[in-house]
C-alpha positions as CSV (number, residue, x, y, z in Angstrom):
1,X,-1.1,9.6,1.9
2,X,0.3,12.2,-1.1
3,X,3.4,10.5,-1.1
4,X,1.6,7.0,-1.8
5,X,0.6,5.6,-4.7
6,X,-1.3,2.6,-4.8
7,X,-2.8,0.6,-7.7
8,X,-5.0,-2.3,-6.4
9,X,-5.6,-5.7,-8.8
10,X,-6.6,-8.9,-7.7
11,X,-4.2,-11.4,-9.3
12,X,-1.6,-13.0,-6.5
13,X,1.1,-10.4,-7.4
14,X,2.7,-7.2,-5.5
15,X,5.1,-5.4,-7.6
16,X,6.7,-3.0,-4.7
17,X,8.8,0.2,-6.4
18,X,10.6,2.0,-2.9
19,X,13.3,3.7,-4.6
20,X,11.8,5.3,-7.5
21,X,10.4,8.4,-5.6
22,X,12.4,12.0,-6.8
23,X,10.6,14.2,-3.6
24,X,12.9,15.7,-1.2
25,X,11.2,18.1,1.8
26,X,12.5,21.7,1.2
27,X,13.8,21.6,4.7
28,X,15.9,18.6,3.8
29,X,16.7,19.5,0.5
30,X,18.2,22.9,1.6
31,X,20.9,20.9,3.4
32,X,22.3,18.9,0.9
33,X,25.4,19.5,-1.0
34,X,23.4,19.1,-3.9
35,X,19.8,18.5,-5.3
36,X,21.3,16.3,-8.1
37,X,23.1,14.5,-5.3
38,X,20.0,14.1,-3.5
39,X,18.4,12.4,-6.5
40,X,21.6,10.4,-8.2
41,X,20.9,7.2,-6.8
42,X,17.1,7.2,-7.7
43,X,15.7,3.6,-10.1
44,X,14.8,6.0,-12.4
45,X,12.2,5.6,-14.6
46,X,11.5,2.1,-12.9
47,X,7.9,2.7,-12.5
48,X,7.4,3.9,-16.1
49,X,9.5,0.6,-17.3
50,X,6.5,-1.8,-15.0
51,X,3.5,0.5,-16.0
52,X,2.1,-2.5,-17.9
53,X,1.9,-4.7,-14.4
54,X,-1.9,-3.4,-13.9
55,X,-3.0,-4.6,-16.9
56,X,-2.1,-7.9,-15.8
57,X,-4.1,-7.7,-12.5
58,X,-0.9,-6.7,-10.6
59,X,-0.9,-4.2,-7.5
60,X,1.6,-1.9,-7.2
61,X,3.2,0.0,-4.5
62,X,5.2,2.9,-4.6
63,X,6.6,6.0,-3.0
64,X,7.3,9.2,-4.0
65,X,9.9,10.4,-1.9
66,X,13.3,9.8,-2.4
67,X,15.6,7.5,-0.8
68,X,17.6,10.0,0.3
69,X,14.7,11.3,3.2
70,X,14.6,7.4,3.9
71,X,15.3,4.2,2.3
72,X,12.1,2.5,2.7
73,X,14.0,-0.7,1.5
74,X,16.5,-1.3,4.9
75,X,16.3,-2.8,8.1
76,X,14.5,0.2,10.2
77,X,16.8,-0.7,12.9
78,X,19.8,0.3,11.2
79,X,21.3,-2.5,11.2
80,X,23.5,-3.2,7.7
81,X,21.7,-5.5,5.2
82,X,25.2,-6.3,3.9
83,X,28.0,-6.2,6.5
84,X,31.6,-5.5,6.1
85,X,30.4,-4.6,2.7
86,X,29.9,-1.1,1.4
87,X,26.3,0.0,1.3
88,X,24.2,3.6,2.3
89,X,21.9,3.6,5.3
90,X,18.6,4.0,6.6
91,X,19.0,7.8,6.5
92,X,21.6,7.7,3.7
93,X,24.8,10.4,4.5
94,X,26.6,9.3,1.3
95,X,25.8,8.4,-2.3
96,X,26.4,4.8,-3.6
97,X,30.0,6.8,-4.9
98,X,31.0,7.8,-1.4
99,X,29.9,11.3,-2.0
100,X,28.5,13.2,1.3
101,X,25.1,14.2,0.9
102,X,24.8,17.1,3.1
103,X,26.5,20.0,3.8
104,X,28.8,20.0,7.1
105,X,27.1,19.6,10.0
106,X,23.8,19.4,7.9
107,X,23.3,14.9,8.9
108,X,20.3,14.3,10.1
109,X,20.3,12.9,13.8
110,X,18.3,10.1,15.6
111,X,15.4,12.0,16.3
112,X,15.5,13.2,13.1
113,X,16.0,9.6,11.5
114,X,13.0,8.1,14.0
115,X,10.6,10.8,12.9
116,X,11.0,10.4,9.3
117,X,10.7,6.3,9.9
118,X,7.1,7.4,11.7
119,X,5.9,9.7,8.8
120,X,7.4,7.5,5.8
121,X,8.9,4.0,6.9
122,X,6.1,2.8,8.4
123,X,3.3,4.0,6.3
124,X,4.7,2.6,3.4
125,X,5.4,-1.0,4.9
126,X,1.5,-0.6,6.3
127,X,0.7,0.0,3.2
128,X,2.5,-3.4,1.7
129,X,1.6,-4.8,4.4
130,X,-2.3,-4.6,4.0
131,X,-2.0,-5.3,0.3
132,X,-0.5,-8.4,1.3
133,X,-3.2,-9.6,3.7
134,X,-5.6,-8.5,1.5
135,X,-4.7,-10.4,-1.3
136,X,-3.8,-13.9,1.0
137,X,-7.5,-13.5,1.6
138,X,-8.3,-14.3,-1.7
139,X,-5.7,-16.6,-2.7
140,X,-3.6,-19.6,-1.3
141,X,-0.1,-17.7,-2.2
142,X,0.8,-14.4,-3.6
143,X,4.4,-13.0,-5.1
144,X,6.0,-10.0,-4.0
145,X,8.4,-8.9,-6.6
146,X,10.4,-6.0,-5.7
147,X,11.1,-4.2,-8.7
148,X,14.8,-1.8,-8.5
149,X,17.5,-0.9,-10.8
150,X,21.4,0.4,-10.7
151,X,23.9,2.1,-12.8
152,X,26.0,-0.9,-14.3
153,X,28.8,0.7,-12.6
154,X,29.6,1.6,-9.1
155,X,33.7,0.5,-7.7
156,X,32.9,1.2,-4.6
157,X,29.4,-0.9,-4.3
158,X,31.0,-4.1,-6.9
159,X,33.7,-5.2,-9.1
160,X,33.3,-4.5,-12.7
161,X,30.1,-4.1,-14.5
162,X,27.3,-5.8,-12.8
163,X,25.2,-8.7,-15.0
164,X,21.9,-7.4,-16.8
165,X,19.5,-9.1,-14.4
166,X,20.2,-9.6,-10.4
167,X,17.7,-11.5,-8.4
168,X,17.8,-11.6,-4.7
169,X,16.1,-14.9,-2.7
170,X,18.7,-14.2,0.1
171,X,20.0,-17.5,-0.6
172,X,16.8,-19.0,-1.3
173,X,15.1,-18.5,1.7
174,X,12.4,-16.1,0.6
175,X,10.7,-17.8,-2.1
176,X,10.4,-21.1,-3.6
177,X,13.3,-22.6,-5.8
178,X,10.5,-23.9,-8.1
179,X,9.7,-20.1,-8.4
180,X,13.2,-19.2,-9.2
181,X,13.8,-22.1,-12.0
182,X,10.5,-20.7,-14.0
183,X,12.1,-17.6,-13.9
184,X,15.3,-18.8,-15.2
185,X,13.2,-21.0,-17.8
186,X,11.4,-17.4,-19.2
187,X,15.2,-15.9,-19.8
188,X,16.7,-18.7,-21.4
189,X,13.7,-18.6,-23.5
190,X,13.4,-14.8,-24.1
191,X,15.9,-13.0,-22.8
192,X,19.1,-14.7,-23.6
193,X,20.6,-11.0,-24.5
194,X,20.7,-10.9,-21.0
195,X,23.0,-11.8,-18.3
196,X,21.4,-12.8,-14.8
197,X,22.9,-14.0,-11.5
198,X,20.6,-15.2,-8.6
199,X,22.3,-14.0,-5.4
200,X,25.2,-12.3,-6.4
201,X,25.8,-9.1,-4.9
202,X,22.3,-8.1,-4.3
203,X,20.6,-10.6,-2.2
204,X,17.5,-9.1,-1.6
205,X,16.3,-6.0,0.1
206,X,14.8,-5.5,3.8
207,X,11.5,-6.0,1.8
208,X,12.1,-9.1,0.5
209,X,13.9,-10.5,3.5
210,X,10.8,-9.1,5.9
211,X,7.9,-10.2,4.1
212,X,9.4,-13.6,2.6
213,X,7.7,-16.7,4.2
214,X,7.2,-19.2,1.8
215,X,5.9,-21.4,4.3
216,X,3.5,-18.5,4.7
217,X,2.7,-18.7,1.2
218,X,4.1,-15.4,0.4
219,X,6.8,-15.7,-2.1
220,X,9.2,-12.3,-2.6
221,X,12.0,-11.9,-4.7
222,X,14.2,-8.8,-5.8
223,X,15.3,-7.9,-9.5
224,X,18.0,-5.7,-9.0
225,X,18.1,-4.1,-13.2
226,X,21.5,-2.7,-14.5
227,X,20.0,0.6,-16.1
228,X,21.9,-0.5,-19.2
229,X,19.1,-3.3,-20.0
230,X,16.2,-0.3,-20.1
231,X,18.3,3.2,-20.6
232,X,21.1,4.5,-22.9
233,X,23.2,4.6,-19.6
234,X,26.5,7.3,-20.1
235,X,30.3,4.8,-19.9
236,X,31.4,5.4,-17.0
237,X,31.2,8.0,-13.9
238,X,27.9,10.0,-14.6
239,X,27.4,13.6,-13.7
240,X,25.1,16.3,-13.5
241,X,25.1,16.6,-17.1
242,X,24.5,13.6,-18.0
243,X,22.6,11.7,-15.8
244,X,19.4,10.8,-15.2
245,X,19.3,10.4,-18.9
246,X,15.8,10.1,-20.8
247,X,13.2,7.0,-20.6
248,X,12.8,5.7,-24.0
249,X,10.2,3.0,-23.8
250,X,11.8,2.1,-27.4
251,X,14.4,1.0,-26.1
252,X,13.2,-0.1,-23.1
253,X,10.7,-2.7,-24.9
254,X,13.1,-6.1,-25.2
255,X,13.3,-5.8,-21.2
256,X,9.6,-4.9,-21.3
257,X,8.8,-7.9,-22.9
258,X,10.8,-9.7,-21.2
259,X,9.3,-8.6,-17.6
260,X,5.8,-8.6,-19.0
261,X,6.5,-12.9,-19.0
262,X,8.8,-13.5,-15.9
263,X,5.6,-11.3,-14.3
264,X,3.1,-13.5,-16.0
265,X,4.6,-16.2,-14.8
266,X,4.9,-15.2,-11.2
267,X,1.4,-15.1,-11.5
268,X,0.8,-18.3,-12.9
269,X,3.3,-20.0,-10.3
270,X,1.1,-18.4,-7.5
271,X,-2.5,-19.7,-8.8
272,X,-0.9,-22.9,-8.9
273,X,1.2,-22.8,-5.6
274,X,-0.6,-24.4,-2.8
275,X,1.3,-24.2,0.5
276,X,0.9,-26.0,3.7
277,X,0.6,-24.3,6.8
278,X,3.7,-24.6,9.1
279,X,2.6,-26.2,12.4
């Protein structure tokens, strides 16, 4: 499907991108407040920052369209990832600042929200989903690393600025902790510019929480960027003038380098991961 895009490898890593997609439906996009709106919240430039992961054998899966039409990334029932805690929805009505997205009276209803989860939700987790079973064919365990960023700062979403690096496990249950200590072992190593929480605010996506049976041998974890660590992100509230800003793979290259290991490594920690079957 055009709004697709699927690079096949056969190492034991998925690198999923569902929020990096700019593409808006004319008939949607003529109801928004705005178009910048419609495209603020983007992970910009995420899928130009892991363009190297094919070399290393890596699939990738991405869509195009933004996560305004439909957040590819949230429980398709609805139901809030995060609750009694600020957050956007399926469908999303606000931006992460509170802002409405459409025009008054412009919301998309439930028809409207169950139509776009048939033509985009559930294509793109088909999609994962088949990547997934065809790589556990080939090997004992895989990773699925859900690659995302975020402005630094957001008041309404967290308090202060958020740390460099923010992996999601939810708690631990989606992927080994032997997993999660190499990846700590690759920053303390490489990326000590960095600061990196596991499980802070961001606790892993729909995604990760879906497809994360390590018993399974399917190991997913979230890294949730602050788009300080990869762009020249503006101080402070961002507008139409100054945000998205440019990629600059100059500066982007200390994170490159250190995503190019902690994705290595994944790799390595799958060929070596043998898991038992749960009876």
């Amino acid at each position: 499907m055009s709004f697709l895009e699927i690079h096949r490898g056969d190492a034991p890593l998925i690198v999923s991108m569902p929020h990096t997609g700019t593409e808006i439906p004319a008939g949607i996009e003529s109801r928004l407040a705005s178009p910048w709106l419609g495209r603020k919240d983007a992970d910009w430039w995420v899928h130009k920052l892991y363009d190297f992961a094919p070399g290393l054998g890596a699939t990738t899966v991405r869509t195009t369209i933004s996560r305004t039409v439909i957040d590819v990334n949230r429980d398709p029932s609805g139901a809030s990832l995060y609750p009694g805690q600020n957050t956007t929805e399926l469908c999303p009505t606000t931006t992460f600042d509170g802002e409405a997205l459409y025009r008054d009276g412009q919301t998309p209803g439930e028809s409207e929200i169950a139509e776009r989860r048939a033509r985009y939700f559930a294509p793109y987790h088909a999609a994962l989903q088949a990547e997934i079973e065809r790589l556990k064919a080939c090997h004992d365990s895989i990773v699925l690393w859900e690659a995302h960023s975020i402005r630094s700062l957001i008041p309404r979403l967290f308090d202060g600025e958020l740390p460099h690096l923010n992996f999601g496990t939810n708690d631990g249950v989606t992927c080994s902790p032997d997993l999660a200590k190499a990846i700590e072992h690759d920053i303390a190593d490489g990326g000590r510019a960095y600061r990196h929480v596991f499980n802070g605010r961001f606790k892993g996506g729909w995604t990760t929480r879906h497809y994360g049976l390590p018993a399974h041998g399917v190991h997913a974890m979230q890294l949730e960027l602050s788009c300080r660590t990869y762009l020249r992100e503006p101080a402070g509230a961002v507008n139409e003038a100054n945000w998205p800003v440019e990629y600059d793979p100059q500066f982007a290259s200390p994170l490159c380098a250190l995503l190019h290991r902690m994705l290595k490594t994944s790799i390595a920690f799958a060929n070596e991961t043998h898991h038992a079957a749960p009876r």
